[in-house]
N, C-alpha and C positions, 0 to 999 in steps of 0.2 A: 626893223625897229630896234634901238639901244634901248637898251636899261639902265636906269639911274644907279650909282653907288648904293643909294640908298635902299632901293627896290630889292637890291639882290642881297645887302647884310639882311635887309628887315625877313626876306623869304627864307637863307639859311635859318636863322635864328628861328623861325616859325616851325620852319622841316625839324630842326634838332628838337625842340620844345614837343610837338606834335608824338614825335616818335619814342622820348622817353615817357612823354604821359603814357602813349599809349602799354608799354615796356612794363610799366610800372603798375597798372590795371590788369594786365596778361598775367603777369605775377600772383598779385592778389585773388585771381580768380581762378588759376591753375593749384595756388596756397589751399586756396577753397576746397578744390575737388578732391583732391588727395588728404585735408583735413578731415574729409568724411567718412574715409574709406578707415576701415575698422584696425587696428593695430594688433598684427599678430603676438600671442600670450609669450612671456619669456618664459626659455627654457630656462631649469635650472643644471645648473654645473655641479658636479660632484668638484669637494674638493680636491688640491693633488698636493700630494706632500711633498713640501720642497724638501732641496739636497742643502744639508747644513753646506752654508756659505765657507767655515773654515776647512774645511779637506783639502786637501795638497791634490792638484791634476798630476795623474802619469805624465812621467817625462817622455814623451814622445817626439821623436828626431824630426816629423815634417811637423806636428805641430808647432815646437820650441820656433822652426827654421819661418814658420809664415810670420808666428806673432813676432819675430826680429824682424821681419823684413818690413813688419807692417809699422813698427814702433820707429822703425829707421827712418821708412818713408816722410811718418807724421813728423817727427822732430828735425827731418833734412839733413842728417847726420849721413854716416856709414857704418853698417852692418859688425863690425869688425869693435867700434865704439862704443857698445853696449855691451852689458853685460846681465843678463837676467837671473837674480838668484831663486826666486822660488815663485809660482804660477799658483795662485787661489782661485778655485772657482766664486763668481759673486752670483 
């Protein structure tokens, strides 16, 4: 037996239809189930004291040598082309 052109758009189109309704019901009723289940209490956070933003970081020889390598990477430059005068923690 052939099938018509038509037979077989009109069937995709049915199958795809079919399967997001149903997609879309699954959804809503799985939304459902878990919309009932009770929402554990927030904890509360102590606060924590930040480190003031202006303080100068220790100069340290591998950290100075990543954050060059990493600013060289980013800009496509070379290592040697940069010059870092001072590191603030933010």
């Amino acid at each position: 037996m052939e099938y018509s052109n038509l037979f077989v758009t009109a069937m995709g189109i049915g199958t795809v239809f079919f399967a997001l309704t149903s997609l879309v019901i699954l959804t809503k009723i799985m939304s459902a189930i878990i919309g009932k289940q009770a929402a554990p209490a927030p904890v509360a956070v102590p606060p924590v004291a930040a480190a003031p933003s202006a303080a100068p970081v220790a100069k340290d020889p591998a950290m100075m040598a990543a954050i060059s390598a990493a600013l060289a990477e980013e800009l496509g430059t070379d290592i040697a082309a940069l010059r870092i005068h001072s590191i603030k923690r933010i």
